[in-house]
C-alpha positions as CSV (number, residue, x, y, z in Angstrom):
1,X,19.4,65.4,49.6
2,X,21.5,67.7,47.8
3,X,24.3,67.7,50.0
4,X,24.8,64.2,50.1
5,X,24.3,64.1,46.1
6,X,27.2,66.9,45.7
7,X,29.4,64.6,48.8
8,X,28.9,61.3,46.7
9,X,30.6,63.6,43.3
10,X,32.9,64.8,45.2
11,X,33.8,61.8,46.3
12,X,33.6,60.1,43.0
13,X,35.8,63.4,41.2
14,X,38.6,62.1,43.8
15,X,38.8,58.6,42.9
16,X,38.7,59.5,39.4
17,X,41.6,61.9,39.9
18,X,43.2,59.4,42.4
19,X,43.0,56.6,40.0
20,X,44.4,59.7,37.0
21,X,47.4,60.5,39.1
22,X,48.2,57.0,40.0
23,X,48.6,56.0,36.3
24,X,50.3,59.2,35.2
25,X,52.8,58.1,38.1
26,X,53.4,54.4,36.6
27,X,53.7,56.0,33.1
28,X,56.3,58.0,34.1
29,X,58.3,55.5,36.3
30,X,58.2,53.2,33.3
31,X,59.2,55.9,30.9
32,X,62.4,56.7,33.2
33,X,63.2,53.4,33.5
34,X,63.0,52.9,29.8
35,X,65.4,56.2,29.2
36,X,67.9,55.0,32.0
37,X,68.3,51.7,29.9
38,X,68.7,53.1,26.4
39,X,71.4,55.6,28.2
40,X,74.8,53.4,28.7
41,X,77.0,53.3,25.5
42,X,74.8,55.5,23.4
43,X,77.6,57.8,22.7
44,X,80.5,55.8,22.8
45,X,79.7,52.3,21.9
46,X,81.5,51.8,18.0
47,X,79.5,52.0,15.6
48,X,79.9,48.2,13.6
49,X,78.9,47.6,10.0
50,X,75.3,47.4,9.8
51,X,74.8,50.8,11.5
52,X,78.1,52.1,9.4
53,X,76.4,51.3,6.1
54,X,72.8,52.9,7.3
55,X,74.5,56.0,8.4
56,X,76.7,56.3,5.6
57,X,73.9,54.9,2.9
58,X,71.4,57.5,4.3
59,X,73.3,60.5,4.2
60,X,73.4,60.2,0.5
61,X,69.9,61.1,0.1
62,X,67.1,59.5,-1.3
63,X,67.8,59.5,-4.8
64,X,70.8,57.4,-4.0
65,X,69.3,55.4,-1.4
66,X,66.5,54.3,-4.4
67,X,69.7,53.2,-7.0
68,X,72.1,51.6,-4.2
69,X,69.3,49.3,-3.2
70,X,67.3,49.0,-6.6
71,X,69.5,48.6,-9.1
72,X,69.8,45.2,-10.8
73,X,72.1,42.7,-12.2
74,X,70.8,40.1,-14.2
75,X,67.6,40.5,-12.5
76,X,68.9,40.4,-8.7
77,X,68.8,43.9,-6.7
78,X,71.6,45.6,-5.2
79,X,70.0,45.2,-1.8
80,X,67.3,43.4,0.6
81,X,65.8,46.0,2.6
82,X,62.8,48.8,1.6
83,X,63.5,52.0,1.5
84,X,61.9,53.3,4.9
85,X,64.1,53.9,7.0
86,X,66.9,55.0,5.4
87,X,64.5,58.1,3.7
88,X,64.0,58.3,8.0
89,X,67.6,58.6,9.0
90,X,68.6,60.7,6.3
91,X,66.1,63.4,7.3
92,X,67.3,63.1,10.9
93,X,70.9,63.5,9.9
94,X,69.4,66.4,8.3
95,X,68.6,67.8,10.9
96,X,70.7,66.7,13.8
97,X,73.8,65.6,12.4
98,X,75.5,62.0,11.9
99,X,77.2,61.2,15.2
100,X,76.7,57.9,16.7
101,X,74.7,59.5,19.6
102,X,72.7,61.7,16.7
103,X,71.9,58.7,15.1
104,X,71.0,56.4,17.7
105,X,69.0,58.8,19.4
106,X,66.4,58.6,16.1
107,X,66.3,54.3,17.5
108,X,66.1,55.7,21.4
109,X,63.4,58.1,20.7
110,X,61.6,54.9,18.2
111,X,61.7,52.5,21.2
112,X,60.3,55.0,24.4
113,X,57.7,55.0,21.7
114,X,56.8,51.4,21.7
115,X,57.3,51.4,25.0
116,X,54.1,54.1,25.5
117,X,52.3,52.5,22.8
118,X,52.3,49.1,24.7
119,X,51.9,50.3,28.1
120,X,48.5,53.0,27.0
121,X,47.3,50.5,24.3
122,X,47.5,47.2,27.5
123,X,45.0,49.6,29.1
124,X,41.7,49.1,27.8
125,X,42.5,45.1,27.1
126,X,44.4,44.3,30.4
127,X,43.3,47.3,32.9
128,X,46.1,49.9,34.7
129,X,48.0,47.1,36.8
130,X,48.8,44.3,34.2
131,X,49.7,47.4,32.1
132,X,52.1,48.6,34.0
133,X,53.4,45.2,34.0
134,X,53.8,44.6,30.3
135,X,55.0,48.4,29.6
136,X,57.3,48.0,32.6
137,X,58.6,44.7,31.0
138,X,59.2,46.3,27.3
139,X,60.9,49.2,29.2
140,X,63.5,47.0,30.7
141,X,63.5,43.9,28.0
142,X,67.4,43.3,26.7
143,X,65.6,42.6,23.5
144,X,64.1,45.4,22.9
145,X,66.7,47.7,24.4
146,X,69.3,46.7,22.5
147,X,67.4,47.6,19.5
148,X,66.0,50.7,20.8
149,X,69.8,52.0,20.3
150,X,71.4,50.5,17.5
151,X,70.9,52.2,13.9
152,X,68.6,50.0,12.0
153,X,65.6,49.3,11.4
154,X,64.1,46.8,13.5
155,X,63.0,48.9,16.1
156,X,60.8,50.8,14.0
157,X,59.5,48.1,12.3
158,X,58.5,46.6,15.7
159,X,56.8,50.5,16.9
160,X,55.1,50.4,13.7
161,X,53.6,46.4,14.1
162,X,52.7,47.3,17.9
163,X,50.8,49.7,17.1
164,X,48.9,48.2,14.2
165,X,48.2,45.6,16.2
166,X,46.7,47.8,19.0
167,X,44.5,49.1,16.3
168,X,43.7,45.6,15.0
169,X,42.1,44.5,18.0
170,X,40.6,48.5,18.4
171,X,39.1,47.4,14.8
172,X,38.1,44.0,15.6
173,X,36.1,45.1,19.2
174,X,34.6,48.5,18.0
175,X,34.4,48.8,14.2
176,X,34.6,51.8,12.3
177,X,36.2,52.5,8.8
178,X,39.0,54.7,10.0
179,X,40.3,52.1,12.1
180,X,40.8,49.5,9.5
181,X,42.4,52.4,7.3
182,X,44.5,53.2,9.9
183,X,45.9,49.2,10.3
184,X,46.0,49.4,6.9
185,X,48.1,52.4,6.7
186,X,50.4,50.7,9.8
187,X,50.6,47.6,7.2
188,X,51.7,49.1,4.4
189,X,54.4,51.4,6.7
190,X,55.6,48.5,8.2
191,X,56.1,46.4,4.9
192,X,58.5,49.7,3.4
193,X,60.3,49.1,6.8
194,X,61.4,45.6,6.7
195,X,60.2,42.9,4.0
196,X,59.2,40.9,6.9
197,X,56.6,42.5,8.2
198,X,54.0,39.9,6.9
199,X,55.5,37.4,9.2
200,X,53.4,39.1,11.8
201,X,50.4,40.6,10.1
202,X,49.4,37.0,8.4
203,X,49.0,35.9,11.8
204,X,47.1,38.5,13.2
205,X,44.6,38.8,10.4
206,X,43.4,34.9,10.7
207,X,42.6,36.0,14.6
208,X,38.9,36.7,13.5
209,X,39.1,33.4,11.0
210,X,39.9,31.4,14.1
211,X,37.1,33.2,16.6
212,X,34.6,33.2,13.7
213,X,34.0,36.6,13.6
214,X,33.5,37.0,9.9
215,X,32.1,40.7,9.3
216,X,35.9,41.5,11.2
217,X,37.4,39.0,9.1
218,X,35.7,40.4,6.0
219,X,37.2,43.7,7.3
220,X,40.4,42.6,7.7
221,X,40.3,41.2,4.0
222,X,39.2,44.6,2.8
223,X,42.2,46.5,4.9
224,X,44.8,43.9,4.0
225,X,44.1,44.6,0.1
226,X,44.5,48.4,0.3
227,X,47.6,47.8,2.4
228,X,48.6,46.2,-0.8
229,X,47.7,48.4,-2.9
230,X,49.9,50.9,-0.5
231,X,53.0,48.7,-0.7
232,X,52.5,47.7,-4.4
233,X,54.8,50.4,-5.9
234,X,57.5,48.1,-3.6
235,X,55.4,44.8,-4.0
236,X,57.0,44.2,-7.6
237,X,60.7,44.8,-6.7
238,X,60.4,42.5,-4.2
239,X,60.9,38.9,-6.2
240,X,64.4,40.7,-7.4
241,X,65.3,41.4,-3.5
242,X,64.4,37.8,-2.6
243,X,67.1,36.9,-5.7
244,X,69.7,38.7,-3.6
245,X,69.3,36.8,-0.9
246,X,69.3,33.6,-2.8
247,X,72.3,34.2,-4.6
248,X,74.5,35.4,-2.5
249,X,73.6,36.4,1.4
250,X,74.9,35.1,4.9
251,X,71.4,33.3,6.2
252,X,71.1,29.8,6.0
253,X,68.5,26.9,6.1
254,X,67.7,27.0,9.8
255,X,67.4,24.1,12.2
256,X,64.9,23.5,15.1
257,X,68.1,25.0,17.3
258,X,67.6,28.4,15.6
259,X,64.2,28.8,17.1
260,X,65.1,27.6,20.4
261,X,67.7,30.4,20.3
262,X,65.4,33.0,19.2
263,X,63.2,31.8,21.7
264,X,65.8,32.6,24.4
265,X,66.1,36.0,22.7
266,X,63.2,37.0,23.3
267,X,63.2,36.9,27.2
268,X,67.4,37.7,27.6
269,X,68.3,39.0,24.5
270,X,71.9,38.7,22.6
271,X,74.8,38.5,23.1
272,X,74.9,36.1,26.3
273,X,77.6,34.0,27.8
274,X,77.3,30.6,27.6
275,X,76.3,30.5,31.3
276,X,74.0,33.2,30.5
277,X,71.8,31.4,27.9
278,X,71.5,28.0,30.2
279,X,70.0,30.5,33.1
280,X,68.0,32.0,30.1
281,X,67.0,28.7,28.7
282,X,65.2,27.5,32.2
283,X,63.5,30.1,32.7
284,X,62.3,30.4,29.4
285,X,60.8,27.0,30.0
286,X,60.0,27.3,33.1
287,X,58.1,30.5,32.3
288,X,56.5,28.8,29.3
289,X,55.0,25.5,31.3
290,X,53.7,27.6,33.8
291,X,51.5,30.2,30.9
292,X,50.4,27.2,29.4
293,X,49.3,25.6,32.7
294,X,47.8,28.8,33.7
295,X,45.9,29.7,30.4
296,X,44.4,26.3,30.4
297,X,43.4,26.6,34.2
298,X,42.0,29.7,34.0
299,X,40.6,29.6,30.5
300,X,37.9,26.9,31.4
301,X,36.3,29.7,33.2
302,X,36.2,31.9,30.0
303,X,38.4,34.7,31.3
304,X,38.9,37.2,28.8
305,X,42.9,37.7,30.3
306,X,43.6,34.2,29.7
307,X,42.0,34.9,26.3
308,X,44.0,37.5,25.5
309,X,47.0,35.6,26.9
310,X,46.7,33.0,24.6
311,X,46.6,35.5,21.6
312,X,49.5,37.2,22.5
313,X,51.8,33.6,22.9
314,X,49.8,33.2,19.4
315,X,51.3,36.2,18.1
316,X,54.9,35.2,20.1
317,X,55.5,32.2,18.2
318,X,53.2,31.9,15.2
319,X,55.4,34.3,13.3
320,X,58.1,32.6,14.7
321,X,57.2,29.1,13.1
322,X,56.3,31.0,9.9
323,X,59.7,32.0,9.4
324,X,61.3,28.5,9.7
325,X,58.9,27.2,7.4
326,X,59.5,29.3,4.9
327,X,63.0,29.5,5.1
328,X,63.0,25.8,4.7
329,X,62.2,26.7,1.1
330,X,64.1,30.2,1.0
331,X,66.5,31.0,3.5
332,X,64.9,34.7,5.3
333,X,65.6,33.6,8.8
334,X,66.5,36.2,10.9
335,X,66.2,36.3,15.0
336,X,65.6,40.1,14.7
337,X,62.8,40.5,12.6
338,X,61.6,39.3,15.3
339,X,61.4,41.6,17.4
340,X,57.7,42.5,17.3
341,X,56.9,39.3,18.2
342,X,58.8,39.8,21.4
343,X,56.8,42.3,22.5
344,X,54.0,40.1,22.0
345,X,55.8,37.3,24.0
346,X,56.3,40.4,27.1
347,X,52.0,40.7,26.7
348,X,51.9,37.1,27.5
349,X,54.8,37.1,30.6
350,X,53.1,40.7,31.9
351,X,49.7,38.6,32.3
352,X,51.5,35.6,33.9
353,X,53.6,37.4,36.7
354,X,51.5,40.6,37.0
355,X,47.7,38.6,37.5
356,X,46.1,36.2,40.0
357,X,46.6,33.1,37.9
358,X,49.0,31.1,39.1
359,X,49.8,31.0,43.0
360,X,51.4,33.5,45.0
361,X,55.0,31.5,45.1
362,X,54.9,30.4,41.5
363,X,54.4,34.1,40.6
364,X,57.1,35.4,42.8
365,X,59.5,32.4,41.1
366,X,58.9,33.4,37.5
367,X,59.3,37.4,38.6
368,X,62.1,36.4,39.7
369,X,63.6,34.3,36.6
370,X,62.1,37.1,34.7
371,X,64.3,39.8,36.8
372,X,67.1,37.7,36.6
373,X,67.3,37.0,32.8
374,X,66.6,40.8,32.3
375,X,69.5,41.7,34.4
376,X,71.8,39.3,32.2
377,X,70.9,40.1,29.3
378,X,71.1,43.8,29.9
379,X,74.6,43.6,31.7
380,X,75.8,41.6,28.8
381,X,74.6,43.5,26.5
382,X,76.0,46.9,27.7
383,X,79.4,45.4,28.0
384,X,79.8,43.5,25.4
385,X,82.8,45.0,22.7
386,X,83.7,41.4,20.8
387,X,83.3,40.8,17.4
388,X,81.5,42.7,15.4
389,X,82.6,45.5,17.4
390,X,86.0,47.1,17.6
391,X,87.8,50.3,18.8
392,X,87.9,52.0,15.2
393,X,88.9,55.3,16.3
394,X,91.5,53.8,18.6
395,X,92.9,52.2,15.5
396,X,92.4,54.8,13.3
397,X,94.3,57.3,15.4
398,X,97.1,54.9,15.8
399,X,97.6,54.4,12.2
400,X,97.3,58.2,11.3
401,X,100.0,58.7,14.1
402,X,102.4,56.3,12.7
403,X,102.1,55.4,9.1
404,X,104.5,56.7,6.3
405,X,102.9,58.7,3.3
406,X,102.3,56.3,0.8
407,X,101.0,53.6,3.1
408,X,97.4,52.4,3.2
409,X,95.4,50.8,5.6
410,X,93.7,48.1,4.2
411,X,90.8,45.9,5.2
412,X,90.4,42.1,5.1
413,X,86.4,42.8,4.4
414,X,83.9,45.4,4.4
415,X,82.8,44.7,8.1
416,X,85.8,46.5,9.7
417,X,86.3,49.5,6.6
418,X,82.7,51.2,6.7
419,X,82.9,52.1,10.7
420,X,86.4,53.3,9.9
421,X,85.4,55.0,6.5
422,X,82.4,56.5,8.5
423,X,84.6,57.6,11.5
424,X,87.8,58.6,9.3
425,X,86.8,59.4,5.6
426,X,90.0,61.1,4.6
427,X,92.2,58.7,5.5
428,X,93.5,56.6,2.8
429,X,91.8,53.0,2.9
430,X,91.6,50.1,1.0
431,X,89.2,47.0,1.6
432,X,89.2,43.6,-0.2
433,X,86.3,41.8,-1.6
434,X,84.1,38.9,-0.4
435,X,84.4,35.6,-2.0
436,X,81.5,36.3,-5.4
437,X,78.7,34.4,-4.7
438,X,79.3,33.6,-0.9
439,X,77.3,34.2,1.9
440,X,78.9,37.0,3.2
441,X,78.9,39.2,-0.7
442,X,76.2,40.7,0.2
443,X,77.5,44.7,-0.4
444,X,76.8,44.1,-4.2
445,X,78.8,46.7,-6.9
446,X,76.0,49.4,-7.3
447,X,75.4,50.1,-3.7
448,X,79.5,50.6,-3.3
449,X,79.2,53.0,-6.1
450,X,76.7,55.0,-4.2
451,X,78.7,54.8,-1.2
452,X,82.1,55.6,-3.2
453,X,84.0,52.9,-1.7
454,X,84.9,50.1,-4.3
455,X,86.1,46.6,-3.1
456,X,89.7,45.5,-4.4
457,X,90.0,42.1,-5.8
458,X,93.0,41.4,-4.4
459,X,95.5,42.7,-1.9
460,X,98.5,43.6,-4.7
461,X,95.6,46.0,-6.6
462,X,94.8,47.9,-3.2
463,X,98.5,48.2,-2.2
464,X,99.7,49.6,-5.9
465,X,103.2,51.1,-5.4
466,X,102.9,51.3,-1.6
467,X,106.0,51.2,0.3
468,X,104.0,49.7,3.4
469,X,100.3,48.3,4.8
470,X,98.3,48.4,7.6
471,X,95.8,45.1,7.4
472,X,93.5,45.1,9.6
473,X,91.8,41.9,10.1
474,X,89.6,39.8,12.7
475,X,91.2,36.6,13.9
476,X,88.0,34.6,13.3
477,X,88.4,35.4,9.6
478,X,91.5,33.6,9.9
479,X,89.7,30.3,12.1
480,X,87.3,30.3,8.9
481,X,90.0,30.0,6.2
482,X,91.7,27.5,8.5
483,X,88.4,25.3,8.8
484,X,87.9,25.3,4.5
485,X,91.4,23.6,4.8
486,X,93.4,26.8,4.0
487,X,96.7,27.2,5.5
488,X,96.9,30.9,6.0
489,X,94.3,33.9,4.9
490,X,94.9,34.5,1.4
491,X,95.8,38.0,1.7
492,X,97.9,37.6,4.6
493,X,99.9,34.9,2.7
494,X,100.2,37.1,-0.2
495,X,101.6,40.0,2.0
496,X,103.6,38.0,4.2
497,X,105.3,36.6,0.7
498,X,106.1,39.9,-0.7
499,X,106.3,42.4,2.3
500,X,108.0,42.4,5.5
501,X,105.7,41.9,8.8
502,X,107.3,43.8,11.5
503,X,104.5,44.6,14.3
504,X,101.1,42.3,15.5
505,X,98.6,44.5,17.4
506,X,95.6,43.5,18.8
507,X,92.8,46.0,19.4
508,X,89.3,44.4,20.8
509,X,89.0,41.6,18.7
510,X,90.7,42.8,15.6
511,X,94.1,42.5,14.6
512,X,96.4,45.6,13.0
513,X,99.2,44.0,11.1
514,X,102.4,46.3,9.6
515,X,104.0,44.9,6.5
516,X,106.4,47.3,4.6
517,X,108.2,46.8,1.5
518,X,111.4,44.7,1.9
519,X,113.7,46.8,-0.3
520,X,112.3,50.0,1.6
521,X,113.0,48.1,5.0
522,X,116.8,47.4,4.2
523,X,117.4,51.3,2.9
524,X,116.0,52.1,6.1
């Protein structure tokens, strides 16, 4: 007897470590997979406004970070996001310096983590295979790739809502105080990351209203409040926040359209061609009709994946739907803040193409509209240079090479002179204001204290005594001028009346114009 007893281990110890290997092998596959697709542009892909003002907001340390964001005028802060982040990045620069590849390594390094914390918390709801699956599909998602690189701070918030909700549903199934402190905790994080974090914990809180369970839902309750109580130190500035955006920010009242787009986002990300988002768009829908179909199929016989399936669509589009409707009252709609709910929207593909519930050719179809998406998205993404993007250190070198002592290079906006201020702070520059009060003011008169760089009202007060300009400009700021009715670009009319143009240049996108003074033109 003893010999077969120690043969049955034996063979039991090899499964085990079979079955240990195997997974170790697919969590490594999809972690190399996930690193290859953070990889292209890292370094040399320029660095465009949003990620100029965190770099250069962060590295001014925290004390700074507190007044360019916090400070109001007549009750409206100086800025909308929480403080999280930028307190991050400014102890990574710290430490490993401000380069773009510095810096977007701290949003690499945030996204392999989501990636891990999908694929090992999958494993005790959907099992190893349909694991692999969902961490396979978050290591390859456009959407989530493209914010695993860029510097801000939607890919933590979306590391930090993934995992709470792992620990939700670890709460929910298995109890225990230290879980529900530890959602808690994720709450509260999340919330100093990006005021829209609610938009996706509301939602998963009512899950154990809706199933009924009311000792988890009395749970959640309790871990909800202390998350409160966490955040509530940032909790009262945030009515002045919301009066930023209402007075003066780009977002606008969004239509049904806006969540179709989003919707495409998810599953091929942004930018796409116009090509690119009709292929997008069917699958999406195809993809869609066919989960729905399945979940109802299989879900009559009380599967607990087609359960879990339908939670995670839930948690897809329920935030989704939360944001329109509030921002049919106040504007916050904003396709990346959703970004955790794209990972949920992944749980609910990875169970569709990965599983046995839909036939064998309908599976291979949507892995196949699934691939294909994926591979648009990415290749767009990783090519794509237009607008907000531009060769700033191109620029800036050929300015520095050719401009005369007293000339300035000056910016039609902020979008184009915070990459080149980041990438060039010692060469003279000059950038105009926005319009007070439109959408696009949204760099308010504290925070470019704290930065040092001070808007111009007009193009004469930036220029002073300057013999000649460089004005630097994207065309499409011109197309808007032109559609209010305006026959030329204020500033452009203003130096085109006073100076003398002499060169056009295109770079990317932008536009470098040369004006110099006429009298200094005719003594040359």
């Amino acid at each position: 007897m003893m010999p077969e007893a120690r043969t049955s281990a034996q063979i039991e110890g090899q499964r085990w470590l079979a079955a240990f290997w195997l997974e170790r092998r697919a969590w490594l596959l999809i972690l190399a997979v996930a690193v290859m697709v953070r990889l292209p542009g890292l370094a040399d892909k320029p660095v465009w406004y949003d990620e100029a003002f965190a770099i250069l907001l962060s590295s001014k340390g925290p004390a700074a970070i507190e007044r360019a964001t916090l400070s109001e005028q007549g009750g409206i802060a100086a800025d909308v996001h929480p403080l999280g982040y930028y307190l991050l990045l400014w102890e990574w620069g710290r430490i490993f310096g401000t380069s773009p590849l510095a810096m977007r390594s701290l949003s690499v390094l945030i996204g392999l983590g989501l990636v891990a914390v999908a694929y090992f918390g999958a494993q005790p709801i959907l099992g190893p295979r349909l694991a692999a699956w969902f961490g396979g599909l978050v290591a390859l998602s456009p959407f989530q790739a493209h914010y695993a690189q860029e510097i801000r701070m939607y890919g933590l918030l979306a590391l930090e809502l993934t995992a709470a909700a792992v620990l939700f549903r670890s709460a929910v199934k298995q109890g225990g105080w230290f879980r529900w402190i530890g959602f808690a905790i994720l709450a509260a994080a999340a919330e100093y990351t990006h005021a829209l974090a609610g938009l996706l914990l509301l939602p998963l809180a009512l899950i154990p209203v809706y199933l009924r369970d009311w000792k988890a839902a009395r749970s959640a309750l309790l871990s909800g409040v202390i998350a409160l109580l966490l955040y509530g130190p940032w909790l009262i500035r945030l009515p002045s926040q919301l009066g930023r955006i209402q007075q003066s920010y780009w977002i606008t009242q969004p239509g049904l359209a806006e969540i179709l787009r989003t919707m495409v986002i998810y599953l091929g990300g942004s930018p796409l061609p116009s090509w690119g988002v009709a292929v997008v768009l069917f699958s999406l829908v195809l993809l869609i009709g066919l989960g729905g179909w399945a979940i109802s199929k299989v879900g009559r016989r009380g599967s607990a994946g087609a359960n879990v399936a339908a939670a995670s669509a839930y948690l897809a589009f329920a935030p989704l739907f939360l944001m329109y409707l509030i921002s049919l009252w106040r504007p916050v709609y904003l396709d990346r803040a959703m970004l955790p709910a794209g990972v949920a929207f992944l749980l609910f593909i990875a169970w569709l193409i990965g599983g046995d519930s839909i036939p064998v050719r309908l599976r291979w179809t949507a892995r196949v509209l699934v691939g294909l998406s994926f591979g648009i998205g990415l290749t767009s993404y990783w090519t794509y240079r237009g607008f907000p993007y531009a060769p700033y250190q191109e620029i800036l070198s050929f300015v520095a090479d050719r401009k005369d002592g007293d000339e300035v290079l000056l910016h039609s906006n902020k979008l184009t002179a915070l990459p080149t201020n980041y990438y060039s702070p010692a060469l003279a520059q000059e950038y105009l204001a926005d319009p007070p009060g439109s959408g696009s003011d949204t760099l308010a008169p504290a925070t470019q204290r704290e930065l040092g760089l001070i808007a111009q009202v007009d193009a004469q007060s930036a220029i002073g005594d300057g013999q000649g300009v460089w004005f630097l400009i994207f065309p499409r700021e011109i197309e808007e001028y032109a559609a209010l009715g305006e026959d030329e670009h204020p500033a452009l009319a203003w130096l085109r009346a006073n100076f003398s143009e002499d060169d056009i240049l295109s770079f990317g996108e932008s536009e470098l114009h040369h004006f110099r003074n006429r009298r200094a033109g005719a003594e040359g």
